[in-house]
C-alpha positions in Angstrom: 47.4 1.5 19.5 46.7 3.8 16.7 48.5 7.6 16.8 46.1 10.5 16.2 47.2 13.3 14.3 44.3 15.4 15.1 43.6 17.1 17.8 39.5 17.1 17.5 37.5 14.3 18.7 34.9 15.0 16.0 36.3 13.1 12.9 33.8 12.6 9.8 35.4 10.1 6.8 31.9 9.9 5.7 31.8 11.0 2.6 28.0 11.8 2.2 27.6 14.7 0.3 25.5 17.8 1.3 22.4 16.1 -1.5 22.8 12.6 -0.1 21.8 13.9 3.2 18.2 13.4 4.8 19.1 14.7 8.3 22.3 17.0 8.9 23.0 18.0 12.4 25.5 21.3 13.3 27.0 22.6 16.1 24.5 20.4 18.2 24.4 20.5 22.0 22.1 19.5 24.6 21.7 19.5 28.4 19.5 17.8 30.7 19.1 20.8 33.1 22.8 21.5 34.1 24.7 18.5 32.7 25.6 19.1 29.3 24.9 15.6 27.1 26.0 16.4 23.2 29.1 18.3 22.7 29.2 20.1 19.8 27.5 16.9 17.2 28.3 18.1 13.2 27.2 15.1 10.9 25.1 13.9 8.3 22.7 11.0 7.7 22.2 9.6 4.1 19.1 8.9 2.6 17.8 5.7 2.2 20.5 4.1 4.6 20.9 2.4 7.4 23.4 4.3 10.1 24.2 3.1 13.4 25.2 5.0 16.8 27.2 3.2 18.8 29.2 3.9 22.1 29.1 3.3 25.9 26.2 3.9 28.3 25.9 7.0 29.2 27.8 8.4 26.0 24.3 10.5 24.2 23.4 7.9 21.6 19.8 7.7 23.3 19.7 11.7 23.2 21.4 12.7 19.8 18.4 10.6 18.3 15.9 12.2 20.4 17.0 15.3 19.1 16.6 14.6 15.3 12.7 14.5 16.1 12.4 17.1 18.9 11.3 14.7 21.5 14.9 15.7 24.0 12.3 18.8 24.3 10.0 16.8 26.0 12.0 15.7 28.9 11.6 18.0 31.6 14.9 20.4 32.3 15.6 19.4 28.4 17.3 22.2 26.6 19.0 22.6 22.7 21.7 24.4 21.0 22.3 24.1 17.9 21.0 22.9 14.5 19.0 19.5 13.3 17.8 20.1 9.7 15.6 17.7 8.3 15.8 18.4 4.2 17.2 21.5 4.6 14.9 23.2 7.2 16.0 23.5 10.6 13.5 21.6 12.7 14.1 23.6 15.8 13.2 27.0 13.6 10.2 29.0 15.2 6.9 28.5 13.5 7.8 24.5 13.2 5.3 22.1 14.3 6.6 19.4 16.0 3.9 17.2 16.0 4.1 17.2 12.2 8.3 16.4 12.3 7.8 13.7 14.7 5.1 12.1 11.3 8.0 12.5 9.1 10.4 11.4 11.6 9.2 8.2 13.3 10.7 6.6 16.2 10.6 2.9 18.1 11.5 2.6 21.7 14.2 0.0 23.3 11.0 -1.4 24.8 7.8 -2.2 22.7 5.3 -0.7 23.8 2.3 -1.1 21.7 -1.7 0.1 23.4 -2.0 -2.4 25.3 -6.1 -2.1 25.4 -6.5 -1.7 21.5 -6.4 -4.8 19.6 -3.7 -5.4 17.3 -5.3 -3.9 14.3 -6.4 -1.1 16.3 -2.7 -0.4 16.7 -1.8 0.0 13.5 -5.3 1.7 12.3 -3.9 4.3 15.2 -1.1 5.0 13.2 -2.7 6.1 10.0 -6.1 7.3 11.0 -3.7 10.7 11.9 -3.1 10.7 8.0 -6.9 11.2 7.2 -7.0 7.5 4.3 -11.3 6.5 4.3 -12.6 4.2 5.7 -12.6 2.1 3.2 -9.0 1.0 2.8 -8.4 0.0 6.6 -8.5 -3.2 6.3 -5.5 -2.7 2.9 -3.6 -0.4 4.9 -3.5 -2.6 8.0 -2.6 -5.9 6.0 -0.1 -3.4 4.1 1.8 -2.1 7.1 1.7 -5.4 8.8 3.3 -6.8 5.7 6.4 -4.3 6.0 6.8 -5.2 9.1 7.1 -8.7 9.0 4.0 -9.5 11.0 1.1 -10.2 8.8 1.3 -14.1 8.9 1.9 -14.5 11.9 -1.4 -12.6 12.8 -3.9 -12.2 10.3 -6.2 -14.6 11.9 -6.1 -13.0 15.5 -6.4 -9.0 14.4 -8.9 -8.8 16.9 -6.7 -9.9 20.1 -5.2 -7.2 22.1 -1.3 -6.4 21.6 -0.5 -7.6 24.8 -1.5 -11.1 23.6 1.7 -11.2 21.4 5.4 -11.8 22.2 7.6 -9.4 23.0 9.6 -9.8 19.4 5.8 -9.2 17.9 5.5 -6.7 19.8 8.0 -4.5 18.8 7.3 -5.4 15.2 4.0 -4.1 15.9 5.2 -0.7 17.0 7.3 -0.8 14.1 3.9 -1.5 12.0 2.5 1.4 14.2 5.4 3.9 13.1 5.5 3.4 9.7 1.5 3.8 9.0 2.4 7.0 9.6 4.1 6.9 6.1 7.4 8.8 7.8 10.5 9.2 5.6 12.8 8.3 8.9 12.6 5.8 11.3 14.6 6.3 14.6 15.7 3.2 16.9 16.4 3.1 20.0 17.9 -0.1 20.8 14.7 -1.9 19.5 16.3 -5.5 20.3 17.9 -4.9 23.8 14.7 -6.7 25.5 14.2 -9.2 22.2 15.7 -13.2 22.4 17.8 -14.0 19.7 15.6 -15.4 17.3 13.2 -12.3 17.5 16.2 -9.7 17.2 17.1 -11.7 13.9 13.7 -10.9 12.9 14.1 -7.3 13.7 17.6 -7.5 11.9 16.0 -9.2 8.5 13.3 -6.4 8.7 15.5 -3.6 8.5 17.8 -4.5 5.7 14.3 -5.0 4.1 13.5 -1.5 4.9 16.4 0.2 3.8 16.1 2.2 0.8 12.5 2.6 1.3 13.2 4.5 4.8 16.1 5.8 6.2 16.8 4.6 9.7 19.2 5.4 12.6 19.0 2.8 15.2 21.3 3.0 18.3 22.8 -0.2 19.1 24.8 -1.5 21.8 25.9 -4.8 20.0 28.8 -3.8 18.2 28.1 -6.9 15.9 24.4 -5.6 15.3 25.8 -2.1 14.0 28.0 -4.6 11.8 25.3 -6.6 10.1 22.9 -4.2 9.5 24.3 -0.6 9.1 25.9 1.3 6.1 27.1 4.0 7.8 28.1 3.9 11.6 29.0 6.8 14.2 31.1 6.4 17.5 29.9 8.3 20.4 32.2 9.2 23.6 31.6 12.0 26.3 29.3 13.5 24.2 31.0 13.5 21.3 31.3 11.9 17.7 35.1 10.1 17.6 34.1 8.7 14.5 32.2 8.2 11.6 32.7 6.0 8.7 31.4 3.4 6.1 31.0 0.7 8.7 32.6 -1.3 7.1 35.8 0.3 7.0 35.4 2.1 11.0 35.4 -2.2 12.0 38.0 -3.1 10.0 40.1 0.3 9.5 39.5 2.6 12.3 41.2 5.9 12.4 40.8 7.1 15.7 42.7 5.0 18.5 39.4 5.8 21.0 37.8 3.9 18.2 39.8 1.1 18.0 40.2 0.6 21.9 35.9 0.2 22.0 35.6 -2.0 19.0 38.3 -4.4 20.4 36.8 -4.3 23.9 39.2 -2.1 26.1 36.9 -0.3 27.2 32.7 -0.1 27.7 
């Protein structure tokens, strides 16, 4: 068991400077009618990386993302304090349209969950019709954002079938397909393999690390060895709080917090 010499449960060894940061999160707290969910979250999320949020059930991971695109607000008995500033403007300012943060800041669900009417180009097309490209580069575009997402050769002869026709890992990649057509700078996860096999998670896995750079991403994660394969930066959540957050590297191998330590090794979660 590790000692800790500090008596807050927020602890940041980050290092990401105030310019590296894409999203930066202060004071942040949020209730779901009466119980109070985020304690007080104060961090930062680099550009062009790959962080993780992990932690027990019930901990906030699912709601601190939620947060960073204002869709906690759509929950009914959902309420905010604090700040979320997406390049240095508060998202929750008045005047801000949400709509237009949630095109910047994209998110895919723990369960795919692609229109299950439209066909599978359809699906994607839905994505970046809202951007306004002609007519005329569809077809590009939709062989374009299949292509990022790791799904073109596996379809391009069946376009036309509906989305329900495809596997659940397909699935998902689709949504992911359907998120980025809408050309975001952020892409949120929420647990986006908890319902895949392991073969189609390893999918999902290789597609982010070919993502990053391009997009940041936040995906929450409860696989502890998911968070270690594919994140550059990774945040421990407890009670509503960040214990830690560190290169992930060095919060696996080095952590400073003893709560830390106790998860990671399994005693507790």
């Amino acid at each position: 068991m590790k000692e800790d010499h500090r008596d807050s449960l927020e602890f940041d060894f980050s290092g990401i400077r105030p310019e590296e940061a894409i999203i930066s999160t202060k004071d942040l707290h949020a209730w779901f009618h009466n119980n109070l969910v985020l304690k007080g979250i104060s961090l930062s999320i680099a550009r062009g990386k790959v962080t993780a949020i992990i932690g027990p059930s019930g901990c906030g991971k699912s709601t601190f993302i939620r947060t960073l695109n204002r869709m906690h607000e759509l929950v009914p008995g959902a309420r905010l304090r604090g700040h979320v500033f997406f390049d240095g403007q508060d998202i929750y300012s008045p005047g801000v349209n949400p709509i237009m943060v949630r095109r910047k800041i994209g998110m895919v669900f723990q369960k795919p969950n692609p229109f299950p009417m439209m066909s599978i180009k359809q699906n994607v097309v839905s994505g970046f019709l809202l951007q306004g490209i002609r007519t005329d580069q569809i077809d590009e575009k939709v062989e374009y954002y299949l292509r990022l997402a790791a799904l073109w050769d596996e379809v391009k002869d069946d376009l036309g079938k509906p989305a329900s026709s495809l596997s659940g890992g397909q699935q998902q990649r689709l949504c992911i397909a359907r998120a980025l057509a809408i050309e975001p700078s952020v892409l949120l996860m929420d647990e986006p393999c908890s319902a895949l096999d392991p073969i189609a998670t390893a999918k999902i896995e290789d597609l982010i690390h070919s993502l990053r750079g391009r997009y940041t991403i936040v995906i929450v994660t409860h696989n502890m060895q998911q968070a270690a394969r594919v994140a550059d930066y990774t945040a421990f959540f407890y009670l509503g709080k960040v214990i830690e957050y560190n290169r992930t590297e060095i919060l696996f191998k080095n952590p400073a917090k003893s709560h830390t330590e106790d998860y990671i090794t399994g005693r507790f979660g």
